[in-house]
C-alpha positions in Angstrom: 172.6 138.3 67.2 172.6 135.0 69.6 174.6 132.0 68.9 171.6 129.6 67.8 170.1 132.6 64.9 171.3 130.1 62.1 169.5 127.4 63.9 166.0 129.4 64.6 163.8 127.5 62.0 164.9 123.8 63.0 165.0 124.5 66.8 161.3 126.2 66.4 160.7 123.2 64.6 161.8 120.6 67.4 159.8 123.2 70.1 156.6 122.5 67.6 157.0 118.7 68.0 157.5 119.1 71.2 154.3 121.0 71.9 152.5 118.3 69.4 153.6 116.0 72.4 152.2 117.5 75.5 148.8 118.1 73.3 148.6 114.7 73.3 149.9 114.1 76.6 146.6 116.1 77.5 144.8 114.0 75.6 145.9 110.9 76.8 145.3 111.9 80.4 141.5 113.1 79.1 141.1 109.3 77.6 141.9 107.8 80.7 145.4 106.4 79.2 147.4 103.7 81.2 149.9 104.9 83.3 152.6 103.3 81.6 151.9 104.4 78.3 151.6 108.3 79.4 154.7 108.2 82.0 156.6 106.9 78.4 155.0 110.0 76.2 156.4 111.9 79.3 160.5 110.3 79.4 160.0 111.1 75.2 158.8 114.6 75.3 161.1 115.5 78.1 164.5 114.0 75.8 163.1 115.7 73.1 163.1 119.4 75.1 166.7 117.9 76.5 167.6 117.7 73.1 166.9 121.3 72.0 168.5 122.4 75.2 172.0 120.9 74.5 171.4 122.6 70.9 171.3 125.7 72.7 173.7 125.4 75.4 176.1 124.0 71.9 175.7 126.9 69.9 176.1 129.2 73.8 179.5 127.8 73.8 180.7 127.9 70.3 179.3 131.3 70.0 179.3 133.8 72.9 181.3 132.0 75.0 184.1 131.7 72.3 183.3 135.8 71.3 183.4 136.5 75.3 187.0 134.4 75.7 188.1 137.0 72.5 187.1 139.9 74.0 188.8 139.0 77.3 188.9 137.5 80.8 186.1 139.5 82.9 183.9 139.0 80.0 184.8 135.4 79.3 185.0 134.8 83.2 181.2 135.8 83.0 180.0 133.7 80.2 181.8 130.4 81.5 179.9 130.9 84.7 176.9 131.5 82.9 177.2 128.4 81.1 178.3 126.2 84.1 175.1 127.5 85.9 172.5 126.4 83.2 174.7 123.5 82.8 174.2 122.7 86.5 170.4 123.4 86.1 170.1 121.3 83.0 171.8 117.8 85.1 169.5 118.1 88.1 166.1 118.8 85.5 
């Protein structure tokens, strides 16, 4: 079972709003919205999908990271890369 299983329904819930907000990025782009106004529907859905992401990385740590650390230091070796490297993706999204 993965870290963020406790956490399913609200993080399904965020990725719902989340998909709300491109819908109507769509739609604002099919109305002919100003720029402005869809570039700042953009910044918000983006923090938003930032904001599940740092859920997930949070509960990668605190989870399998910290089960990978107890079962020893190949294993734990692997999962801190692991994180480092999405952490890495994540800052230059």
């Amino acid at each position: 079972m993965h870290g963020y299983a406790g956490r399913r329904d609200e993080l399904q819930s965020r990725l719902r709003r989340v998909e709300g907000q491109v819908r109507g990025l769509q739609k604002m782009i099919d109305e002919d919205r100003y720029c402005i106004d869809v570039l700042t529907q953009i910044s918000s859905a983006t923090r938003a999908l930032q904001g599940v992401a740092t859920t997930m990385l949070d509960e990668h740590v605190r989870h399998c990271v910290r089960d990978a650390v107890d079962a020893g230091a190949d294993t734990a070796d692997e999962k801190v890369d692991e994180a480092l490297a999405v952490i890495h993706r994540l800052i230059r999204s």
